[in-house]
C-alpha positions in Angstrom: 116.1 102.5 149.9 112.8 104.2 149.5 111.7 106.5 152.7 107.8 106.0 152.2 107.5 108.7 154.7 109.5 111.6 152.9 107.7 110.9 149.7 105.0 112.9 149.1 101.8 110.7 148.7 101.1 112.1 144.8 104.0 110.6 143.8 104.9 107.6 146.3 103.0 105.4 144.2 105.0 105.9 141.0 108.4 106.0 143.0 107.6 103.1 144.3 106.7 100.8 141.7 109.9 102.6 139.6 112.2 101.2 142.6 110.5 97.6 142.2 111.0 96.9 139.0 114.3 98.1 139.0 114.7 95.5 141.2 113.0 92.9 139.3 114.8 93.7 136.5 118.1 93.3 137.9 117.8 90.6 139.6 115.0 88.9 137.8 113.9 86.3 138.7 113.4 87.5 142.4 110.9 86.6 144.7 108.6 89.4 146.8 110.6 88.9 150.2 113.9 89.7 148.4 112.3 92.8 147.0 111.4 94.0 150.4 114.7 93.5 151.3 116.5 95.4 148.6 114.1 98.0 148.8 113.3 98.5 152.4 109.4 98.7 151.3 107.1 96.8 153.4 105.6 93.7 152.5 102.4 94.8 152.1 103.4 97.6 149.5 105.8 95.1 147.9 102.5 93.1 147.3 100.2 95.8 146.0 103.0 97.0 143.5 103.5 93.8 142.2 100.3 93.1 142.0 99.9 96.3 139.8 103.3 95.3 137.7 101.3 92.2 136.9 98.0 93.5 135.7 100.0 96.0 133.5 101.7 92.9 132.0 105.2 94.2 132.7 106.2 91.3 135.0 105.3 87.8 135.2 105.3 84.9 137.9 107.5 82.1 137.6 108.4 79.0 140.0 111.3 78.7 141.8 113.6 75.5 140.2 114.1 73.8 143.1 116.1 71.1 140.9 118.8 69.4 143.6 117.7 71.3 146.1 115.6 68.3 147.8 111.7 68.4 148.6 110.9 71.6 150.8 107.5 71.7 152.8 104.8 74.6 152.0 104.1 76.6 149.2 106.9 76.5 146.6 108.4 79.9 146.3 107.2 82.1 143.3 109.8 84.7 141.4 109.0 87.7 139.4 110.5 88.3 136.3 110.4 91.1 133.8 107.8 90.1 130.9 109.7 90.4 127.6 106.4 90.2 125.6 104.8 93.2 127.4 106.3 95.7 124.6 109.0 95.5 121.6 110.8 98.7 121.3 113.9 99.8 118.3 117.0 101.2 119.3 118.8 103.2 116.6 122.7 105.0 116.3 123.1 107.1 113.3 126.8 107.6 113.0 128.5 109.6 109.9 128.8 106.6 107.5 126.2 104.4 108.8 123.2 103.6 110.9 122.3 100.5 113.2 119.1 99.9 114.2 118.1 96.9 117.1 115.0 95.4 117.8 114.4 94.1 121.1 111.8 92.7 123.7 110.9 94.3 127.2 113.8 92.3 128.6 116.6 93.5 126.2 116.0 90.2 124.3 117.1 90.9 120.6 114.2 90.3 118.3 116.1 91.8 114.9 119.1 93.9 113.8 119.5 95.6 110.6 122.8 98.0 109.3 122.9 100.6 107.1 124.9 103.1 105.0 124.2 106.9 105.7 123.7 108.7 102.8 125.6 112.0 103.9 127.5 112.7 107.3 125.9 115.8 107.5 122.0 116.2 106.4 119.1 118.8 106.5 116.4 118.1 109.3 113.9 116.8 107.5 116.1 114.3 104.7 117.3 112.9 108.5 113.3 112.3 109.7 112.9 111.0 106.2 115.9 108.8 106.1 115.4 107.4 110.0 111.7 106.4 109.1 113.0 104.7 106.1 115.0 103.0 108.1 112.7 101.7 111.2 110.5 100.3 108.3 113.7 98.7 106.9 114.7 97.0 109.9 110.7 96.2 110.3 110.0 94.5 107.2 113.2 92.5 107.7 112.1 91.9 111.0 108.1 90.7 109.7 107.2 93.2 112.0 105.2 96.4 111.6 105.0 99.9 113.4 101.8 98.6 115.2 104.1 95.8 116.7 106.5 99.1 118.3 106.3 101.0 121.9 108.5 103.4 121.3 112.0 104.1 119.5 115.1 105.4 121.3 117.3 107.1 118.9 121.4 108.6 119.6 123.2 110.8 117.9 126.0 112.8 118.3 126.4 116.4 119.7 124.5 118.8 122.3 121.1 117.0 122.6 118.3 118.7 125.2 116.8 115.7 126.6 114.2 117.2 128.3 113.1 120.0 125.5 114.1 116.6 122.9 115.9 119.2 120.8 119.7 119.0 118.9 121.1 121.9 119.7 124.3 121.0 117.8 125.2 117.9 115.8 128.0 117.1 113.1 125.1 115.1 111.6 122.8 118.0 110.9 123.5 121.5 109.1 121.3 123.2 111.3 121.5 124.5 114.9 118.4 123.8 117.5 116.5 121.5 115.5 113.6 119.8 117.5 114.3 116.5 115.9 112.2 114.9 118.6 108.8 115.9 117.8 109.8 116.1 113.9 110.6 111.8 114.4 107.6 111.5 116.5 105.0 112.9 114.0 107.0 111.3 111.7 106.9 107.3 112.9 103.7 108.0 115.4 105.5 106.6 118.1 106.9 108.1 121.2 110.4 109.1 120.2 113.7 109.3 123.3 116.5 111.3 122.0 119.5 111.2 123.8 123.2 111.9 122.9 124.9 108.8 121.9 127.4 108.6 124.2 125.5 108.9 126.8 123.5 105.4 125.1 126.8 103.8 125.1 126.8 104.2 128.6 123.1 103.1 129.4 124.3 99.8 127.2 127.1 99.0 129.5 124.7 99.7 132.5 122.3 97.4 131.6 124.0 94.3 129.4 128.2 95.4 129.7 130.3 95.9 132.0 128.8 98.7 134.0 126.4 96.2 135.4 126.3 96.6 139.2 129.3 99.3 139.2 127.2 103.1 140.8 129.7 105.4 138.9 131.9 105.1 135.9 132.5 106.9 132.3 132.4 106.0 128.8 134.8 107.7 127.0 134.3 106.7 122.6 136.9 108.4 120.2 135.8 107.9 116.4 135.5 110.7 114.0 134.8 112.9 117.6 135.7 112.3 121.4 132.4 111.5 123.1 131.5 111.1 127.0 128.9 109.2 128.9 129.0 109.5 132.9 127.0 107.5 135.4 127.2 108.7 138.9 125.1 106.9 141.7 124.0 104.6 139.3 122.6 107.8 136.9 123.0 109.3 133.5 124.3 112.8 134.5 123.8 114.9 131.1 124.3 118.2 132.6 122.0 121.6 131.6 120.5 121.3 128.3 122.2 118.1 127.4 125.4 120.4 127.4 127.2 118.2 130.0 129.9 115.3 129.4 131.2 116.9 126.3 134.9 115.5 127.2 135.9 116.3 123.1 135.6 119.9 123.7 137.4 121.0 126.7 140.5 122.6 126.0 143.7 121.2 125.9 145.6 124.0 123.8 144.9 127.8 124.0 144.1 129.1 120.5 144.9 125.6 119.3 143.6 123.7 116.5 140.3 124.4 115.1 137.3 122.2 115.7 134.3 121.5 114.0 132.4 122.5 116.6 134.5 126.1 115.8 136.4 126.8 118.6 140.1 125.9 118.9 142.0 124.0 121.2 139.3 121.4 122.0 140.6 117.4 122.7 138.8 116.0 119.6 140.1 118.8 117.7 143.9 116.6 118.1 142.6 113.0 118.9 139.0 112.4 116.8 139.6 110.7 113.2 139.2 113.8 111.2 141.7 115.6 113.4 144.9 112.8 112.7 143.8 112.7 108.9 143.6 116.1 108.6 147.5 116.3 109.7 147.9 113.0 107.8 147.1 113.5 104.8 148.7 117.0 104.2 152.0 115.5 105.4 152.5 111.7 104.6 150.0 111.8 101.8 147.3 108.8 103.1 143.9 110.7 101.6 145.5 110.4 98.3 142.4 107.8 96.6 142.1 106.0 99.8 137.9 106.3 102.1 139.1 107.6 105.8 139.0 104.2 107.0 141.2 104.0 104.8 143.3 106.7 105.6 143.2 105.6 109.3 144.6 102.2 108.1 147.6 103.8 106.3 148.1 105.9 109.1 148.6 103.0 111.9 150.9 101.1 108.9 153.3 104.2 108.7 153.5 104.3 112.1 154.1 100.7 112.7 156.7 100.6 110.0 158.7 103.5 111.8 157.3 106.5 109.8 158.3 109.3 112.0 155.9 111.8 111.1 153.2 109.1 111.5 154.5 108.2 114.8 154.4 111.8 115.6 151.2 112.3 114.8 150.0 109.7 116.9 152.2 109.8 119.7 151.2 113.4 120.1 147.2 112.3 119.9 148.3 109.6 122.9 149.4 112.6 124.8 146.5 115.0 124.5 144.3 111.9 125.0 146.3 110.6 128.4 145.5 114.4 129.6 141.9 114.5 128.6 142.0 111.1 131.0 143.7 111.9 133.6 141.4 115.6 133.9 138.2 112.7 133.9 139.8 111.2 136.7 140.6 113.8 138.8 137.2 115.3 138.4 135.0 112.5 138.9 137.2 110.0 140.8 135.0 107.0 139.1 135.6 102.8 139.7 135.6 102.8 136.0 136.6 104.3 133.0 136.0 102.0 129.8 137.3 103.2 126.2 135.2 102.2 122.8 135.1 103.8 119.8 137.0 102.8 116.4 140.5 105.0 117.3 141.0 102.9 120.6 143.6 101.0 118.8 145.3 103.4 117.6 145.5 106.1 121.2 145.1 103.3 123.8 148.0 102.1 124.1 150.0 101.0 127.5 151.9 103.9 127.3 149.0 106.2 127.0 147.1 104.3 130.2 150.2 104.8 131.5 150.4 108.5 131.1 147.1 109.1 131.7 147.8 107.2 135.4 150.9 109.0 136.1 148.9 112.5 135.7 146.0 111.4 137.8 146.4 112.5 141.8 148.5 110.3 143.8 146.7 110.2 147.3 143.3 109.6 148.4 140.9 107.3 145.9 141.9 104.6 144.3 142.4 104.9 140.3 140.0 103.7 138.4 140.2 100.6 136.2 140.9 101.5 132.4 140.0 98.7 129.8 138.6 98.8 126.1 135.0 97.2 125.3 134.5 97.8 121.6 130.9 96.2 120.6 131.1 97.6 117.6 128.1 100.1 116.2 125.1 97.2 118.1 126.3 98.7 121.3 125.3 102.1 120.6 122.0 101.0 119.4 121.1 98.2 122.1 121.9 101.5 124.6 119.5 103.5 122.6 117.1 100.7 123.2 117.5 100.6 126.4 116.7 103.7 126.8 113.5 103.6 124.9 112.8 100.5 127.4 113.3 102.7 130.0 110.6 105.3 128.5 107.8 102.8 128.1 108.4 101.5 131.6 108.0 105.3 132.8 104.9 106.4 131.1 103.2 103.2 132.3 103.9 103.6 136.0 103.1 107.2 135.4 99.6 106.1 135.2 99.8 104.3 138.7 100.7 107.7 140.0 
């Protein structure tokens, strides 16, 4: 609930009207009483803010059905609801072999969705501005919609990304270090451009339409070609300083282990991510011999299925790094949920691994957390970036009721 005294009266306005329609959203349609409620804002702000909502055309007033409920005296009760046709935003994961690219309303509604291949996993700053545009007009045209038609565009990628400064300051994706990608997209589309690490959209998509829904703290943990973290704690993204936070795939599990591509040694994704387990595959059982690393990663599971023991090595020893980089999550964070996505999950999460991973954890005080796989596919990554694009519209318009 919202103090109105503590809040200084600059910003009470804005703070305000962000709590509402956080409300609305989640629990649209809702009417004004039940938003006093949640909130613990008075009635008569409840009615001002809404009233403001509604001239900006983010909301929008809707009856009550009343169907079965029998003939009630008085006014029939009016809900508000988020108003999908106040804005269209695009919501775009670039990924090392392809890109995904959603269109959606104000209310998450999809409008369009368009895939494509990347043309390198690893490009130059401005051939990625280049390629992205290309892209958004792609998924546009197909769309019959135009730039004119977009708020804003939320984009994740993969790596250290400075939200606030809307810099890269590492990604396998680009061959360049600090790269203010941000501005450079921005210029590019003339749009407002949020950046965000990709992960950390993963998460914002199970917040809003998975299975984060209504749960205040729980972690997305993805393992495809890296080992990637999202962490919502009272109901929040934490990214940590600079965007440097979460990055689970890069704490160490070995001391002067294997290398990464991130250059140090030892990290997780250095013995779990998809490069990792071909790299060791394919100099001992021969997979990357005219085979794509899909592949490869296909081969890999066979051998192991069909008893391979160096295959079964391989991943059994993967399982065990993975269970530890779990069970350190846990015992950090103590979340109500961990859920596992990403293309490996089939190949690490097995019941031995969650079994591992619940055997390390501490044995006394919170409850563990629940562990389960939700694999959307590549539109989860984009309907969190989105989301997150969503989530930028709605704040520079209540910025202007500040």
């Amino acid at each position: 609930m919202l103090n109105e005294k503590s809040v200084k009266p600059a910003s009470i306005r804005k703070s305000a009207a962000d709590i509402v329609l956080a409300v609305i959203r989640n629990h649209s349609p809702t009417a004004r009483i039940d938003i006093a409620k949640n909130t613990g804002l008075s009635p008569a702000t409840i009615t001002s803010i809404t009233a403001d909502l509604l001239s900006k055309g983010l909301i929008s007033e809707v009856a009550f059905d009343q169907a079965g409920g029998g003939a009630k005296r008085g006014r029939p009760r009016v809900g508000l609801k988020i108003r999908g046709a106040a804005h269209l935003v695009v919501g775009i994961k670039l990924a090392d072999k392809s890109a995904s690219v959603v269109i959606v309303d104000f209310d998450g509604e999809q409008v369009g969705q368009f895939f494509i291949a990347t043309p390198s996993a690893c490009q130059a700053p401005d051939a990625m501005v280049e390629f992205l545009t290309a892209i958004l007009d792609l998924a546009l045209e197909e769309a019959g919609l135009g730039r004119s038609d977009i708020s804003a565009v939320g984009i994740g990628i993969s790596g250290f990304v400075d939200v606030e400064a809307g810099i890269v300051r590492w990604s396998p994706s680009l061959n360049m270090h600090d790269v203010a990608l941000q501005a450079a997209l921005s210029g590019a589309m003339g749009m407002p451009i949020f950046l965000d690490n990709d992960t950390n959209l993963a998460a914002r998509a199970e917040q809003r339409f998975g299975l984060g829904q209504n749960v205040r703290n729980f972690i997305v943990v993805s393992v495809e070609q890296g080992v990637g973290m999202g962490i919502v704690i009272d109901g929040k993204i934490y990214r940590g300083n600079r965007g440097a936070g979460a990055e689970l795939g890069h704490t160490k599990v070995q001391l002067g282990g294997a290398l990464c591509r991130c250059g140090q040694r030892g990290c997780l994704e250095a013995y779990v991510g998809d490069y990792a387990l071909l790299r060791e595959a394919g100099t001992v059982i021969g997979a990357s011999q005219g085979a794509g690393p899909e592949q490869q990663m296909e081969l890999l599971l066979q051998a192991s299925e069909a008893g391979n023991k160096v295959a079964c090595s391989i991943l059994e020893r993967a399982g065990r790094m993975f269970s530890m980089g779990l069970a350190n999550v846990v015992n950090i964070f103590a979340p109500e949920l961990i859920i596992l996505s990403g293309s490996s999950m089939r190949l690490l999460c097995t019941q031995k691994v969650i079994g591992d991973t619940k055997k390390m954890c501490i044995q006394f005080g919170a409850s563990q957390p629940d562990i389960c796989i939700h694999d959307w596919g590549d539109l989860m990554w984009a309907m969190g970036a989105a989301a997150y694009a969503i989530d930028g519209v709605s704040e520079m318009t209540l910025r202007e009721m500040e």
